[in-house]
C-alpha positions as CSV (number, residue, x, y, z in Angstrom):
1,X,2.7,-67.9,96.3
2,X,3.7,-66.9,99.7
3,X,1.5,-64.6,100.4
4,X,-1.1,-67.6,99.8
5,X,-3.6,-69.1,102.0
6,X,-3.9,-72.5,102.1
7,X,-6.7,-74.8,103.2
8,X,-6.9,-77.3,105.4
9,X,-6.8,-79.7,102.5
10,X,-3.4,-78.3,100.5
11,X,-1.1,-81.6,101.7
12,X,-3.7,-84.1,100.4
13,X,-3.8,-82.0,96.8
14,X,0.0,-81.8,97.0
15,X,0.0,-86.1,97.7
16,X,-2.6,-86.7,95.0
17,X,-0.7,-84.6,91.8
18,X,-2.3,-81.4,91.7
19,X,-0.8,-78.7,90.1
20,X,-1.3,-75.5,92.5
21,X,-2.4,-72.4,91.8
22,X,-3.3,-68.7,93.2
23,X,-6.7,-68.1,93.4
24,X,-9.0,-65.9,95.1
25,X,-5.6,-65.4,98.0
26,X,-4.9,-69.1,98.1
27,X,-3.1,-72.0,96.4
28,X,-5.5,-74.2,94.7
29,X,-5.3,-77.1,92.7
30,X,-5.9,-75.9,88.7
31,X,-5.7,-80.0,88.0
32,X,-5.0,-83.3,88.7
33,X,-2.5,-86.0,86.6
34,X,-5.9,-86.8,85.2
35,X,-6.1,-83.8,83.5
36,X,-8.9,-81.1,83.0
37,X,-10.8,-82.7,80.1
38,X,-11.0,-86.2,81.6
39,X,-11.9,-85.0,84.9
40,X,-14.6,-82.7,83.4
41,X,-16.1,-85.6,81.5
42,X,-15.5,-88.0,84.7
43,X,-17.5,-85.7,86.7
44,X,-20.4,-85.9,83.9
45,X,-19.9,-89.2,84.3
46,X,-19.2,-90.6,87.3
47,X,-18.7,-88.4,90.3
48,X,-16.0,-85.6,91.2
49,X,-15.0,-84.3,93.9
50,X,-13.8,-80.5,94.7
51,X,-12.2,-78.8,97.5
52,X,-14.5,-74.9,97.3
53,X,-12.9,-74.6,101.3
54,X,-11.8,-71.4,100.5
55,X,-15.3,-69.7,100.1
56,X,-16.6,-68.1,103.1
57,X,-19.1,-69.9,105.8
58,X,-21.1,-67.5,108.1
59,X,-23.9,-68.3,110.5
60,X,-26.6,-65.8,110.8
61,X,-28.4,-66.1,114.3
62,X,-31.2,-63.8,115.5
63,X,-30.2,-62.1,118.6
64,X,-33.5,-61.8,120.1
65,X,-37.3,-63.0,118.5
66,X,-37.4,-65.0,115.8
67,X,-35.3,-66.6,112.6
68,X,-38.2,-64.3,110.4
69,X,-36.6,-61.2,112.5
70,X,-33.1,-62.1,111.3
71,X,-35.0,-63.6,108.0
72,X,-36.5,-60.2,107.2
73,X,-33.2,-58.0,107.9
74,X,-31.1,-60.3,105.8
75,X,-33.7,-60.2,103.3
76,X,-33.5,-56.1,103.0
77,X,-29.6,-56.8,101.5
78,X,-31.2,-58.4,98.3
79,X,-34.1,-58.7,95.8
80,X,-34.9,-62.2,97.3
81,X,-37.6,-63.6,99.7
82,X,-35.5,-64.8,102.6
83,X,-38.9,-65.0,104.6
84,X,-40.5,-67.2,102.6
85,X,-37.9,-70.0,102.2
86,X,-38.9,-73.3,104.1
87,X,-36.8,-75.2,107.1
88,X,-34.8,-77.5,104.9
89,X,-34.3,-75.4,102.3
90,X,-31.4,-73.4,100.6
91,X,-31.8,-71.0,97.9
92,X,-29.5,-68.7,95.7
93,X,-28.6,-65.1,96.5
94,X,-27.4,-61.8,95.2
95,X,-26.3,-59.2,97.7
96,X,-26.7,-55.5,95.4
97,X,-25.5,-52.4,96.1
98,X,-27.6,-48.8,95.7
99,X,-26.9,-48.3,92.2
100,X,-28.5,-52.1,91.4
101,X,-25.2,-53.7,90.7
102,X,-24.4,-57.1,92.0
103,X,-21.7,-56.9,95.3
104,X,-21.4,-60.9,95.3
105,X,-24.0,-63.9,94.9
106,X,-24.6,-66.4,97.4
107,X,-26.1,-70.0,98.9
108,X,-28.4,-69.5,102.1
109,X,-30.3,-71.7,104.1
110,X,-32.9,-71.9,106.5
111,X,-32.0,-74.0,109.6
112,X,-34.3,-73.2,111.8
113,X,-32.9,-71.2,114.3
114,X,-30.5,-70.0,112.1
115,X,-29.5,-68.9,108.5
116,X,-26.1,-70.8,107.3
117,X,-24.9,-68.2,104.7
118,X,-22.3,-69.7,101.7
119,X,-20.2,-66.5,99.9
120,X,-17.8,-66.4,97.3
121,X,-13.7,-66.9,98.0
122,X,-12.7,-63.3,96.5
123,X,-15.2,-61.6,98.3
124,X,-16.1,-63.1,101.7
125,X,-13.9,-60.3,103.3
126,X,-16.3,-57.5,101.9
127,X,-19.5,-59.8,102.1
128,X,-19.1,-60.3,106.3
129,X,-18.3,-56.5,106.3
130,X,-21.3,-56.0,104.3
131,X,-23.3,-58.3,106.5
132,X,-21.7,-56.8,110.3
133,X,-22.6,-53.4,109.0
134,X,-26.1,-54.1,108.1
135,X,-27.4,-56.9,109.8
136,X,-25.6,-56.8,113.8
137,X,-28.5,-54.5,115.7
138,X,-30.9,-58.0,114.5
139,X,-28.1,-60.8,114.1
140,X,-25.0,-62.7,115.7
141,X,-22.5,-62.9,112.8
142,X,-20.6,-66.1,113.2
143,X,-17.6,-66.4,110.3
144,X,-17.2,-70.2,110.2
145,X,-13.1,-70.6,110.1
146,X,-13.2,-74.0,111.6
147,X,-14.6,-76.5,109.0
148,X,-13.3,-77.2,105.1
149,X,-16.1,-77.5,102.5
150,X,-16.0,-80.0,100.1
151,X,-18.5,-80.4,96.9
152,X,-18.6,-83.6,95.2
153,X,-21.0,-83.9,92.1
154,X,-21.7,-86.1,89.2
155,X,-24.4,-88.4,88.3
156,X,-23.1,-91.3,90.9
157,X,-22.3,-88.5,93.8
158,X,-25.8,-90.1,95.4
159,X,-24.3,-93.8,95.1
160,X,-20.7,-92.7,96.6
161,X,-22.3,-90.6,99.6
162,X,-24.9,-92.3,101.0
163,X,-22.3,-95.3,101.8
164,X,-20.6,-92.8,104.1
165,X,-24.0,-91.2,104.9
166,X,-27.0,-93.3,104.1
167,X,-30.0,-90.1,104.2
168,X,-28.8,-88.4,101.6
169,X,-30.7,-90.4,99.2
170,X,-33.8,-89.5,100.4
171,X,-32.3,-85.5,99.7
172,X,-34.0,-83.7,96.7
173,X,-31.9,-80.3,94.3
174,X,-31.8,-77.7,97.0
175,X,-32.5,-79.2,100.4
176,X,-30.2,-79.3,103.4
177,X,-29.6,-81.6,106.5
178,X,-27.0,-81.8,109.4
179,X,-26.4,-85.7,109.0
180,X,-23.8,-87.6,111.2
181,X,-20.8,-89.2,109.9
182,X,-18.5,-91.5,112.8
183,X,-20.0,-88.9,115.2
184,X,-19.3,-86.0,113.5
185,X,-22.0,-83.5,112.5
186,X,-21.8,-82.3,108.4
187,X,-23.7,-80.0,107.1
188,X,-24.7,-81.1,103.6
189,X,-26.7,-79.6,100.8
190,X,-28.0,-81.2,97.5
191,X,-26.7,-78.9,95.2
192,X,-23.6,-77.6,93.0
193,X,-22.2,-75.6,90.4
194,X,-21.4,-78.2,87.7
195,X,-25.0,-78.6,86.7
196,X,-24.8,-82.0,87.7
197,X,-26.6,-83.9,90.9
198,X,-24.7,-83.7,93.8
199,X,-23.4,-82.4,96.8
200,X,-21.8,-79.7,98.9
201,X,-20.2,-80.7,103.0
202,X,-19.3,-78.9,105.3
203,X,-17.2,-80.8,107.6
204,X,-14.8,-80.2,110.4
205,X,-11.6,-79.2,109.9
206,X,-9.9,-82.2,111.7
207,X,-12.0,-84.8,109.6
208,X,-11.8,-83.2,106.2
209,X,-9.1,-85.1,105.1
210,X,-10.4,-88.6,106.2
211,X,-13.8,-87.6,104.7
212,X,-12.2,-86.2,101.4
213,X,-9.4,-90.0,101.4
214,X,-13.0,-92.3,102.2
215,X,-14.6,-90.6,99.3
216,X,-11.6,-91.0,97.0
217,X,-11.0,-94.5,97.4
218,X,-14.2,-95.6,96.3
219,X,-14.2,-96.4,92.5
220,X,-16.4,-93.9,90.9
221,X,-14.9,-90.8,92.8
222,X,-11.7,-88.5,91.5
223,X,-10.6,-85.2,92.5
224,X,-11.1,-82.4,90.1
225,X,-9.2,-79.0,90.0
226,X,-10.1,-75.3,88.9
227,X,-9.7,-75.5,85.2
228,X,-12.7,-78.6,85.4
229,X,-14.7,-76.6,87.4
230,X,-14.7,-73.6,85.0
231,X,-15.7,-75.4,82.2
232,X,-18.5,-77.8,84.2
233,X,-20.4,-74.6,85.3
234,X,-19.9,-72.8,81.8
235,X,-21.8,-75.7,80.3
236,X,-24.2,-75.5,83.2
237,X,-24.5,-71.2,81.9
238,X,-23.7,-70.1,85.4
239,X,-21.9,-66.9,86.9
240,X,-18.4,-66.5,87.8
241,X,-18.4,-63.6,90.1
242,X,-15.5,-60.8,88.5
243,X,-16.3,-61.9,85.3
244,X,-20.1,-62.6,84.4
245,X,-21.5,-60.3,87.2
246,X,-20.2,-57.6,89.3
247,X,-20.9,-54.6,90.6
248,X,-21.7,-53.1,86.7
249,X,-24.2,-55.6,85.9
250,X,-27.8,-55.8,87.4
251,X,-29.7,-59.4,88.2
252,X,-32.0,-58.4,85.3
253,X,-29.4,-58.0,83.0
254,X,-27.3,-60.9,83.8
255,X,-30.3,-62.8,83.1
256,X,-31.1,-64.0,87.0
257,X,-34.4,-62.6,87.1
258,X,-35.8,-66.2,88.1
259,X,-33.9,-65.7,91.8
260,X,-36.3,-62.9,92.4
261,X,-39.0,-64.2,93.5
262,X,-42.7,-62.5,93.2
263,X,-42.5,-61.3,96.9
264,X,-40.0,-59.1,96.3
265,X,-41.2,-57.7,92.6
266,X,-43.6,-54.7,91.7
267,X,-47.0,-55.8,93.7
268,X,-45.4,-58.4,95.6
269,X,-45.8,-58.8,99.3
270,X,-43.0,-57.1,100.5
271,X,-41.5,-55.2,97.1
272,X,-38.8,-53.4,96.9
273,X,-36.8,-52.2,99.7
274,X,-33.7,-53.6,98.8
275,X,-30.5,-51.7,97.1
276,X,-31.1,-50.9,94.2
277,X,-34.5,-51.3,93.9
278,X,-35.7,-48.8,91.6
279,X,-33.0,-49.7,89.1
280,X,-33.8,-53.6,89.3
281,X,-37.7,-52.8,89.2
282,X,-37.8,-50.9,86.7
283,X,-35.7,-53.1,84.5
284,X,-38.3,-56.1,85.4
285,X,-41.1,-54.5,83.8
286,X,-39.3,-52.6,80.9
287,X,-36.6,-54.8,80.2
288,X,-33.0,-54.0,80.3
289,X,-30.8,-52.7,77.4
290,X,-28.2,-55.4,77.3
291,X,-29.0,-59.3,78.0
292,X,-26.2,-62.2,79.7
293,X,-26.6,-64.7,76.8
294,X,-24.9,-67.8,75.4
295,X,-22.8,-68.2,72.4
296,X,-21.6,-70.8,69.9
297,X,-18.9,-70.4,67.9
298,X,-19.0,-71.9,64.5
299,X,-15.6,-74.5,64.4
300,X,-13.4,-75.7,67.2
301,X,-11.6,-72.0,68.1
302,X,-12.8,-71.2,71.7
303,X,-14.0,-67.4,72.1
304,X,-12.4,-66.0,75.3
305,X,-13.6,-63.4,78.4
306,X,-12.4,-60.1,76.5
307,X,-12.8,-61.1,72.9
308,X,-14.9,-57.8,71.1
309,X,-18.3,-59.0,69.6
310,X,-19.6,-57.0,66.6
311,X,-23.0,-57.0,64.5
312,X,-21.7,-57.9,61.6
313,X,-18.0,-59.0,59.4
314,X,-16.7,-55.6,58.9
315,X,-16.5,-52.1,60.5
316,X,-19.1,-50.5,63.6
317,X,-18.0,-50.3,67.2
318,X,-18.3,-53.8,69.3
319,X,-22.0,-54.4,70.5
320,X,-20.4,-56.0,73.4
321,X,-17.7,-58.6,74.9
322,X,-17.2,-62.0,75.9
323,X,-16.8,-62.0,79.9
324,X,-16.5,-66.1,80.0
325,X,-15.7,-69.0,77.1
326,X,-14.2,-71.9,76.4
327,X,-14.4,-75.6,75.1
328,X,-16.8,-77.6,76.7
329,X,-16.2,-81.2,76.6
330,X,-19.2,-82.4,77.3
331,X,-21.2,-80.6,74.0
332,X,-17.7,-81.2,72.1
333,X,-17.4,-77.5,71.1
334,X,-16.9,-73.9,72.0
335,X,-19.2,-71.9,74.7
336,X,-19.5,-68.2,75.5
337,X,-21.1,-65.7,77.6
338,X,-21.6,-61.9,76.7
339,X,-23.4,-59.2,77.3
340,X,-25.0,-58.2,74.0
341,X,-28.2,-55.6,73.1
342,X,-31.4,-57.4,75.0
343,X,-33.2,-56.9,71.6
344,X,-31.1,-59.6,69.9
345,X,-33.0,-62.5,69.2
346,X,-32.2,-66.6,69.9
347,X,-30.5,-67.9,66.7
348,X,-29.1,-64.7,65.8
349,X,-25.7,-64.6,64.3
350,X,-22.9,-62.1,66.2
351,X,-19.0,-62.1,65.3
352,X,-16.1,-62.3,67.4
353,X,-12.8,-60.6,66.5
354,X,-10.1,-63.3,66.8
355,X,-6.8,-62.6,66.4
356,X,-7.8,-59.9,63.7
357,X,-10.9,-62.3,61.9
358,X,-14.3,-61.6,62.7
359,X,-15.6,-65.1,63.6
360,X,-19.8,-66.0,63.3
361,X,-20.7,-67.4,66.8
362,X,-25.0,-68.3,67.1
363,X,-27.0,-66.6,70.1
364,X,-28.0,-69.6,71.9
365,X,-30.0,-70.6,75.4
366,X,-28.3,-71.5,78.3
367,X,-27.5,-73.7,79.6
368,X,-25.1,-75.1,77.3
369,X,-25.9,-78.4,78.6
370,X,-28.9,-79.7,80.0
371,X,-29.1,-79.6,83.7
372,X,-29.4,-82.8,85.7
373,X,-30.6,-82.2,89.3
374,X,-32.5,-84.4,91.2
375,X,-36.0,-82.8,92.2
């Protein structure tokens, strides 16, 4: 683990238990003494909360004109409407590449002079390449390296917060706010990736920790590793970059279609123009061969990324392959996604080889678990 980056919060994982491990080019905490399944069903529960400091924080600030100038070039890097999202707001994001595969999804928001731009751990190298190549003639590219990002969800994430920072109640799923905290300026969204209410902070390096210790000593609030967080989102039926999307897989495919809004679609306001477009398009209105879609195994035996799905118990070539799955401990059973023939139906019965037995598993809608945001 030398080679490892750490963030600014590896001493306090190291003082509360957790067992480190690589990830994305840093040490990060897989668990806690707690253990996986009870902090997955604490963060149901109660309130979790994560250290996601390694992802990548970038500023995008229009160099001249207006945020729509720097709105509108950003825009041209995906099949979203950047233009069109509110002050306030903060919507999801998939950067594509010319052939209509994903490069990396994203959070952005509009912050009024500026777009605050959240990408993934693994690929926040490429993405602020992507992003200087494309966008510097229009924008001021600012990599944040100065503040630690914190997410803490769960259904009493509200309750734990707004003692620290009392407007984040009046927050709804999806909006943002610089809010103070002891004269310090955090950057907060309402939002997640546990399917869960709650937050994600921004906060200054130097007061991470005592933000992360005033959280964790109130009742409700534990930290929760990797392995939790793996099997909260899989519940929740969302992407892990490298494994359920990449540069292979198209939005439409991976079954995203409802981040593209109508602005950007055939007959839209500002269609098209994106990379990839033709590919994406056209898959919008005739539908794409292969479908992202849930799974559950019959039994207890999880079905993991690489196991071989087939049509039926015995011979034909695999109709595809499980690219995330696990037990979820929430719906007390096992959870996949795969990428199967789009013209399987919901209910349909496909077969996993494992270890040698083809296994029934059910086509089933995601999410796994019924999402809980506040709106």
């Amino acid at each position: 683990m030398a080679d490892l980056e750490r963030t600014v919060l590896y001493d306090l994982h190291i003082e509360l238990g957790g067992k480190m491990v690589p990830f994305a080019g840093y040490e990060m905490p897989v668990q806690y003494p707690m253990g996986v399944l009870k902090e997955h069903l604490h963060t149901r529960s109660r309130a979790g909360l994560f250290d996601v400091s390694h992802m990548g924080q970038v500023i995008l600030r229009p160099k001249s004109g207006t945020l729509a100038d720097a709105a509108l070039a950003f825009e041209r890097l995906m099949p979203v409407d950047v233009l069109g999202l509110p002050e306030g707001k903060q919507r999801y994001g998939l950067f594509t590449n010319d052939a209509g595969g994903i490069l990396d999804d994203l959070m952005f928001a509009n912050r009024g002079d500026h777009l605050f731009v959240v990408v993934n751990a693994a690929c926040k190298g490429q993405d602020v390449a992507h992003m200087r190549a494309h966008l510097s003639a229009v924008c001021e590219i600012e990599e944040i390296t100065d503040r630690a990002l914190v997410a803490l969800q769960g259904p009493e994430a509200e309750a734990a917060l707004s003692r620290l920072v009392s407007a984040v109640a009046g927050m709804n799923f999806m909006q943002v706010a610089v809010l103070d905290w002891q004269g310090v300026d955090l950057w907060i969204s309402r939002s997640g990736y546990t399917g869960e209410d709650g937050f994600e902070i921004s906060v200054p390096n130097a007061q991470a920790r005592a933000l992360c210790e005033a959280l964790l000593a109130m009742e409700e609030v534990a930290p929760i590793g990797l392995g939790a967080r793996d099997s909260l989102r899989l519940e929740a039926g969302m992407c892990l970059y490298g494994h359920d999307i990449d540069t292979t897989t198209s939005p439409v495919e991976a079954n995203l279609t409802w981040a593209i809004q109508k602005a950007r679609r055939e007959g839209g306001a500002r269609q098209g123009g994106f990379p990839g477009a033709d590919r994406i398009l056209r898959e919008l209105a005739k539908g794409p061969s292969r479908l992202r879609v849930g799974l559950r195994p019959e039994g207890r035996a999880p079905m993991r990324e690489g196991t071989w799905i087939f049509a039926g118990t015995e011979g034909g070539e695999p109709i595809g392959a499980i690219t995330s799955g696990g037990f979820g401990p929430s719906i007390e059973g096992p959870m996949a996604m795969a990428y199967l023939p789009a013209d399987l139906s919901e209910g349909a019965t496909v077969y996993g080889d494992v270890r040698g037995k083809r296994l029934p598993a059910a086509i089933v809608p995601m999410p796994f678990l019924p999402n809980r945001y506040k709106r």
